[in-house]
C-alpha positions in Angstrom: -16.6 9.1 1.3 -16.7 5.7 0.4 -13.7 4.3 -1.8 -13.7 0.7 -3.7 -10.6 -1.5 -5.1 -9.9 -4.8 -6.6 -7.3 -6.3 -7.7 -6.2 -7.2 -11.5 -8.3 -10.1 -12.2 -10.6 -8.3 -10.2 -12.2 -11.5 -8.3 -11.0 -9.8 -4.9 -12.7 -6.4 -4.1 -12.9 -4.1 -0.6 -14.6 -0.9 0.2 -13.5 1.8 2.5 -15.9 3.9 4.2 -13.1 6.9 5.0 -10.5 8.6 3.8 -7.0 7.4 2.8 -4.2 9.9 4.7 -0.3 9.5 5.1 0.3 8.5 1.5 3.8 7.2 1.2 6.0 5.7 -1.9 8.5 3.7 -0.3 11.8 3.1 -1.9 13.1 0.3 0.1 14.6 -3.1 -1.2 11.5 -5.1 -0.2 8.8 -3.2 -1.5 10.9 -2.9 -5.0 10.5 -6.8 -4.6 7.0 -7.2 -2.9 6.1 -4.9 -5.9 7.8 -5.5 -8.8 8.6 -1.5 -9.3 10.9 1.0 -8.4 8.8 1.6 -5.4 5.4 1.1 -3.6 2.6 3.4 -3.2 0.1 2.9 0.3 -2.0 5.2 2.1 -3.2 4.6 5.4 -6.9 3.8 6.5 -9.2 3.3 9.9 -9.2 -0.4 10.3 -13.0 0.4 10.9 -13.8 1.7 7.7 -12.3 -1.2 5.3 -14.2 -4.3 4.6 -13.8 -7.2 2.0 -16.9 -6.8 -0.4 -15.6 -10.3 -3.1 -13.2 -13.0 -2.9 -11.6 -13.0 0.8 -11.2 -16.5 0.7 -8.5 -16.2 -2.4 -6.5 -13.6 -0.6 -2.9 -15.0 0.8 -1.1 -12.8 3.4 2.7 -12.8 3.9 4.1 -11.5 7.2 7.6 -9.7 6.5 8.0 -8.8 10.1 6.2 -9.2 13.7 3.0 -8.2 13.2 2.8 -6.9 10.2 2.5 -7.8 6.1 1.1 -7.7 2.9 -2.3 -9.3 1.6 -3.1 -10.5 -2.4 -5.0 -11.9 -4.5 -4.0 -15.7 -5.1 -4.9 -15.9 -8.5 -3.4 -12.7 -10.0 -1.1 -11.6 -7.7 -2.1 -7.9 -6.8 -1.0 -6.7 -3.7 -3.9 -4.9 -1.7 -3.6 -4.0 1.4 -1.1 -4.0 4.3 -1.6 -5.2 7.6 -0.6 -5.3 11.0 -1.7 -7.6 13.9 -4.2 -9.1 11.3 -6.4 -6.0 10.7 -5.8 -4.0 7.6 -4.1 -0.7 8.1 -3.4 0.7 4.5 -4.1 -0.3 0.8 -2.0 0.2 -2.1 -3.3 3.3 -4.0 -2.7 1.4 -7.3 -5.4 -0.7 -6.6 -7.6 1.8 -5.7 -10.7 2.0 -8.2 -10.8 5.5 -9.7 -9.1 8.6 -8.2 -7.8 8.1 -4.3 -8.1 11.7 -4.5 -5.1 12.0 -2.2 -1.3 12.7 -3.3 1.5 11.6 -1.8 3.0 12.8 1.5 6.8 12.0 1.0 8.9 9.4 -0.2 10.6 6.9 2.4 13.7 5.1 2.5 15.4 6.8 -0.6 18.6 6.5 0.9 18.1 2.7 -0.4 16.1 3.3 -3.7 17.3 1.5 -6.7 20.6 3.5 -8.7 18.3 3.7 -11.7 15.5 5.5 -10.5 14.8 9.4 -10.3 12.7 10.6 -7.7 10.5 13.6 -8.8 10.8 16.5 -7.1 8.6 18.6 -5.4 7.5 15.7 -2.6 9.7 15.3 1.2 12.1 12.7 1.0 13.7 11.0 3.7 16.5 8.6 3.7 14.5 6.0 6.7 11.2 7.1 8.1 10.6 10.7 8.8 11.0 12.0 12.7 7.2 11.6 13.2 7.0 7.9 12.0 9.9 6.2 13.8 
């Protein structure tokens, strides 16, 4: 399967030759400001399957711990893709051109989500990571 994205101005584009798995919203305090939203929404990827197809060179990364961060475009501001020890390990399904075709796995760190959001139901939540991902 192979997947495209780009961001909003859409001078920064990718490909993935994969699928996405592990598809997570995450509910913590960073991602609500990393994204602007009550949440973010990533799916995971083989490092080995992504590659930049446009605009690399206008992509600036943050590192918000060890390791590991976010990547977007510098003129509009879309976040992509996470990373982690400079390869890119997940993009955000929002930016994903068309459908992911994937749905989400759970909801993470809930027991930190804003007061004024509702989290559907129907989806695992878990207060930190779940027991596999810790």
């Amino acid at each position: 399967m192979t997947l495209t994205g780009s961001c909003f101005c859409g001078a920064v584009a990718y490909k993935i030759e994969g699928t996405l798995r592990n598809a997570r919203s995450c509910h913590c305090s960073m991602c609500r400001k990393a994204f602007n939203g009550q949440a973010s929404v990533f799916a995971q990827i083989d490092p080995d399957q992504f590659s930049w197809v446009a605009g690399e060179k206008l992509l600036t990364s943050y590192e918000s711990t060890k390791g590991a961060g976010l990547q977007f475009c510098s003129l509009c501001g879309s976040t992509l893709c996470g990373t982690q020890n400079n390869k890119v390990i997940g993009v955000t399904l929002g930016c994903v051109d068309g459908d992911p075709e994937i749905a989400l796995d759970m909801h993470i760190f809930v027991g930190s989500k804003a007061s004024w959001e509702i989290i559907p139901e129907g989806v695992p939540q878990y207060e930190v990571w779940p027991p596999e991902m810790e």
